[in-house]
Phi, psi and omega in degrees: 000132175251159194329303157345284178306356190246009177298123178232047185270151181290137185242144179222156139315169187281334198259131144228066154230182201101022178278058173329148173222129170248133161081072164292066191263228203276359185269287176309333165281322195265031164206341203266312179326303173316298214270352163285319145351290197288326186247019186075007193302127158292097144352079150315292216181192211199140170191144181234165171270337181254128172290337149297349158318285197264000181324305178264358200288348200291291190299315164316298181241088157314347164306319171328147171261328168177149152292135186228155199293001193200168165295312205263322161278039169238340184272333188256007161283147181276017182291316193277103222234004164214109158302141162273137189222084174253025175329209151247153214282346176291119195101357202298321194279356156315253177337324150308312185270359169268332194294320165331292171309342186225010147103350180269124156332152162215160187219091170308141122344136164266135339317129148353281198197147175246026190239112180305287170304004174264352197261296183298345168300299177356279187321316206277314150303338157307314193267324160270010147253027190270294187293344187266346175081029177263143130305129139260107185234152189283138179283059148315031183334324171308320218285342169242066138304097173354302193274346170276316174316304198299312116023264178274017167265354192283317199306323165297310193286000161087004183312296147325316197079201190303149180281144161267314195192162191226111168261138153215149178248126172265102174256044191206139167283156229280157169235186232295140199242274209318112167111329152313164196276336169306345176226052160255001180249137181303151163048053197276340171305325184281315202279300184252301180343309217238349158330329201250334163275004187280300163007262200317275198324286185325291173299335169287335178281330131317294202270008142294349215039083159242359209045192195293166166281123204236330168211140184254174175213147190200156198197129168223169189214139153307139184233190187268143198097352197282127169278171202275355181275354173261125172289341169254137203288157179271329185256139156187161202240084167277152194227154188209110140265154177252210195251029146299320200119327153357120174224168190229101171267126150259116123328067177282087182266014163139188181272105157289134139253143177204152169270039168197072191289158189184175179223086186272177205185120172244132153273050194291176214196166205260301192253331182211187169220176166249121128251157195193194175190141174231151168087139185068031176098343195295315198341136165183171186189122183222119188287102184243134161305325185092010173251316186219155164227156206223139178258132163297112160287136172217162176228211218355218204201170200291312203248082056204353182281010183266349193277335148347279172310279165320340169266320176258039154270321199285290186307308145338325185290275146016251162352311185262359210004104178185149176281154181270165170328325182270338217307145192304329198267021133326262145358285200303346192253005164263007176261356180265327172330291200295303183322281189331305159337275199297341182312316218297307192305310189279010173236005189112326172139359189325115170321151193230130169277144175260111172289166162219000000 
């Protein structure tokens, strides 16, 4: 594979405007604005349900095009031809489905969803917007994380041989929990937290020939330092086989200190491994043969071009008629992961088999 093919940078189409953000709160500002800035995507406009939200976004992003007073008049503009939906996952598929109802692409928020019926909902919404020629794609940003991006593409290209197996280590400390809204959702570490590696982990294992994921197993625990007001545990251990026999350990041990923090990550194969590490300064990616070990080049960064990137997959996607990479019914099966996660955890660590 060559250096080129190996761009793991955001591809957008020639035309990316025509963008909406419904629930321009604190994720949309400090990340989706930014990498739409950086990468020229035309803004039509904005909306938050709380109007101090957006009070300054004008003056912040001048790109912006305008604040609009509803929900409802940002969706019948015809201008706007992809919602950004970045509520919270509670309602998302409500709001999916009126962005449907009025003719817009959409690009969900991550999680999809943390609702076992919203997952049995899915199909149905999906096929009408299939038949209406709407796109749905997931903000899975991690997934053009340089080193992750870089990753699957050596895998796909067979780089590896078959995948045997996958790790990743949270060697950096977690960041603020206490007091959030985040730690008030069970297992969140398991749930939400730990999502984007659950992702990632999934798609090298398709694109390994590992087949699905057939059972996950999972635990989490309080540790020493944990104050007594978080509510939620700091350590936790996910595990995934697939139906080679493949497996995937994800690894949270707790608030780490370290001066040189990462999320390192091995990809092993049938013919080489991977290694890397993404986030904080971390970035790398190196390929062993089992002869040589060879450094990956990579370029941008997770924050703010992977968010970049999941949007102009989307368009691309558009374009191309064709679904995209990211797409919710995609999605949906590293959200049965997680669900499954949390099965395992409210049982003791059992294994919890994965349906589809």
């Amino acid at each position: 594979m060559s250096r080129a093919s190996l761009d793991t940078g955001p591809r957008f189409p020639e035309d990316r405007g025509g963008v909406a953000i419904l629930g321009a709160g604190t994720i949309a500002q400090s990340a989706h604005l930014p990498a739409y800035a950086q990468h020229d995507v035309g803004v039509t406009g904005v909306w938050s349900r709380t109007p101090a939200t957006t009070e300054t976004i004008r003056d912040r992003f001048p790109f912006v095009g305008r604040v609009y007073p509803s929900a409802e008049a940002l969706l019948a503009d015809p201008e706007v031809r992809y919602v950004d939906l970045a509520t919270g996952p509670e309602g998302r598929l409500d709001w999916m489905e009126a962005a449907v109802d009025a003719g817009k692409h959409v690009l969900a928020q991550k999680p999809l969803t943390l609702s076992a019926a919203d997952l049995d909902l899915l199909p149905g919404l999906l096929a009408r917007a299939d038949a209406a020629g709407v796109r749905i794609a997931v903000n899975h940003n991690g997934r053009w994380a340089p080193p992750w991006r870089a990753a699957t593409l050596l895998v796909r290209d067979g780089r590896i041989g078959d995948l045997v197996g996958v790790t990743h280590l949270h060697d950096k400390p977690l960041p603020p929990i206490v007091g959030t809204s985040f730690d008030s959702l069970p297992h969140m570490l398991l749930t939400d937290y730990l999502l984007h590696w659950v992702d990632i982990t999934r798609t090298w294992l398709a694109d390994g020939h590992a087949g699905q994921v057939n059972s996950v197993q999972a635990a989490d625990s309080r540790v020493p330092g944990q104050p007594d007001k978080a509510r939620n545990p700091w350590a936790a251990t996910l595990s995934m086989t697939a139906a080679t026999g493949a497996t995937a350990v994800l690894r949270v041990t707790g608030n780490v200190v370290s001066s040189a923090p990462g999320c390192p990550f091995w990809v092993h194969g049938t013919d080489g491994t991977l290694r890397g590490s993404v986030l904080l300064g971390s970035d790398r990616l190196e390929i062993d043969d089992g002869q040589d070990r060879t450094s990956v080049p990579l370029r941008g960064a997770w924050f703010v071009d992977g968010f970049a990137a999941a949007l102009g997959e989307l368009m691309c996607a558009v374009a191309e008629h064709r679904q995209p990479e990211n797409s919710a019914a995609d999605a949906a099966e590293s959200v049965r992961l997680v669900l499954a996660a949390r099965e395992s955890a409210e049982s003791g660590g059992d294994p919890v088999e994965v349906g589809r």
